[in-house]
C-alpha positions as CSV (number, residue, x, y, z in Angstrom):
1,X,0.0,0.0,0.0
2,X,3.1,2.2,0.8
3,X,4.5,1.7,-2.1
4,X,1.1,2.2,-4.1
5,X,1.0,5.5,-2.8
6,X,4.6,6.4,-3.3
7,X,4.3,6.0,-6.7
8,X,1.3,7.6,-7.3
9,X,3.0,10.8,-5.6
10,X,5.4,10.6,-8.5
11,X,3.4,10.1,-11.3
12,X,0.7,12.6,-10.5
13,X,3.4,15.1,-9.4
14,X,2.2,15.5,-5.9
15,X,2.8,15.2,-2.2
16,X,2.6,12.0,-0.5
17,X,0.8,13.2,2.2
18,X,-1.6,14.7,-0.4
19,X,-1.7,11.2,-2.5
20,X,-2.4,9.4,0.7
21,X,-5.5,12.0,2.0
22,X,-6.8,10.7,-1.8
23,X,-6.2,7.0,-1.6
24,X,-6.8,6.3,2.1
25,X,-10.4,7.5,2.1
26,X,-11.4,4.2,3.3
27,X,-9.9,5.0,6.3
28,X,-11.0,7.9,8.1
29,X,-9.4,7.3,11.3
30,X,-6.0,7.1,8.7
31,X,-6.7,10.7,7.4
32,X,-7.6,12.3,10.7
33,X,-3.7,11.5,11.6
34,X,-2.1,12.8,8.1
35,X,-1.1,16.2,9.6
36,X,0.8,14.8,13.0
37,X,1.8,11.5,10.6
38,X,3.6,13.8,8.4
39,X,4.8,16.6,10.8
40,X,8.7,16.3,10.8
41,X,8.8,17.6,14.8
42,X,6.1,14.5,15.8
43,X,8.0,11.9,13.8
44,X,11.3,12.8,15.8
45,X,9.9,12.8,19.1
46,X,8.0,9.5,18.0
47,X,11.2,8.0,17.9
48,X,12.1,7.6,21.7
49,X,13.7,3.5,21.8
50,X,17.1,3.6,22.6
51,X,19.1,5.6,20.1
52,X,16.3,7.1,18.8
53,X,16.1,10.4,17.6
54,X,13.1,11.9,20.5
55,X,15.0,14.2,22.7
56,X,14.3,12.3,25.3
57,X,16.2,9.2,24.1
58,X,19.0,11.4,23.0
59,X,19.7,13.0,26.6
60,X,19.7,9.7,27.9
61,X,22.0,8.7,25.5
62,X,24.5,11.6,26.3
63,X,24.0,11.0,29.6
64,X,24.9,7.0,29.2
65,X,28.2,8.4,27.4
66,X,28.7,11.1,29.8
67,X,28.9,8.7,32.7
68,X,31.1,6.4,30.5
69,X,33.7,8.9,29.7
70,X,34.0,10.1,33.4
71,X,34.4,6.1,34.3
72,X,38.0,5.9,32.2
């Protein structure tokens, strides 16, 4: 389905968010996400497993390599 919609983004020359609001009608609950799904700030701060992107994860990181460099 990805994919579906990736490539009709290309051919018609538009958005994927845009080609997904048009082929996902048969999922509303789908298309009352699209804004946060596609909002860059919500998909970094989605990202919060270990290593991920979310600010959270990365203090946590630095904070794991903090305490790691203050060991040697």
């Amino acid at each position: 389905m990805v994919g579906e919609l990736v490539a009709r983004s290309q051919r018609e020359r538009i958005t994927l968010k845009e080609a997904a609001r048009q082929g996902l009608t048969e999922w509303p609950a789908v298309l009352e996400q699209l804004d946060s799904l596609f909002d860059p700030a919500r998909a970094v701060e989605r990202r919060s497993a270990p290593g991920g992107t979310a600010p959270t994860a990365v203090r946590e990181s630095l904070e794991a390599a903090r305490t790691q460099a203050l060991a040697y």
